[in-house]
C-alpha positions in Angstrom: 167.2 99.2 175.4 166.1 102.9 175.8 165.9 104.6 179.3 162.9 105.7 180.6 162.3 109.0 181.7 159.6 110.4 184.8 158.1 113.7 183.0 157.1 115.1 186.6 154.1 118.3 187.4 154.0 119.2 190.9 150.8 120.3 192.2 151.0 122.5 195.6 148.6 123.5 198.1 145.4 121.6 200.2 143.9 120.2 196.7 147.1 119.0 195.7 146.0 115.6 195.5 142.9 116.3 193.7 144.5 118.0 191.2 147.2 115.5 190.6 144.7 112.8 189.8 142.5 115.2 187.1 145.9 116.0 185.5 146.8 112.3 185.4 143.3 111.5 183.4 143.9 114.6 180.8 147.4 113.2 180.3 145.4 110.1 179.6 143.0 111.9 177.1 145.8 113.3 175.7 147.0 109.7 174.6 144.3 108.6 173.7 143.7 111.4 171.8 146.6 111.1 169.9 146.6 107.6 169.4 150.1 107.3 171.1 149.5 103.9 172.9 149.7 102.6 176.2 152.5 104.9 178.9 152.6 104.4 182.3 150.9 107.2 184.5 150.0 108.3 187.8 150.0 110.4 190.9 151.7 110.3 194.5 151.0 112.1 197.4 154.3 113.3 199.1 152.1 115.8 201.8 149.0 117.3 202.5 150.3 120.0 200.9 151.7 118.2 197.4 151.4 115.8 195.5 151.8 115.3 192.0 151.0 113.1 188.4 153.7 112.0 186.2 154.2 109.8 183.0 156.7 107.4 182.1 157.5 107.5 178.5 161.3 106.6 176.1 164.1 108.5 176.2 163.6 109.2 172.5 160.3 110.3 173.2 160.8 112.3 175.9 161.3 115.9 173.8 158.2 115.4 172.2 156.2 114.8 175.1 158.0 117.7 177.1 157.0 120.5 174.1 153.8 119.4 174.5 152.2 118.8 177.8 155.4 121.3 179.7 156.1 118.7 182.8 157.7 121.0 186.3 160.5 118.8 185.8 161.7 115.3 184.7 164.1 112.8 185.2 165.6 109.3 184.6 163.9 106.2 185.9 164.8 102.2 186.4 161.8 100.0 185.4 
């Protein structure tokens, strides 16, 4: 079974939130747009100030994803 990795953008400042949720429906344009199938996605609020979207995707999908839609930073999850 493949790992999972969290591809991670952090979103700062008092629209933090706002922002996190219209980046986490163009990631979902994005695959639907590409035909790339059903990935887990969404946003969480840490603060006021930040909050941010992420997508859960295979490990052997994870450099593709990264070149394309340049995550702040990633790392590896247990589903």
């Amino acid at each position: 079974m493949l790992r999972k990795v969290k591809l991670i953008w952090d979103f700062r400042g008092s629209d933090s939130e706002e922002r996190a949720r219209r980046h986490e429906h163009h990631l979902e344009e994005y695959l639907e747009a590409k035909k790339l199938g059903f990935r887990i996605t969404g946003t969480t609020t840490e603060s006021d100030d930040f909050s941010f979207s992420y997508m859960i995707v295979e490990e052997d999908e994870m450099k593709s994803f990264r070149d394309a839609l340049r995550p702040t930073r990633g790392g590896w999850i247990e589903l």
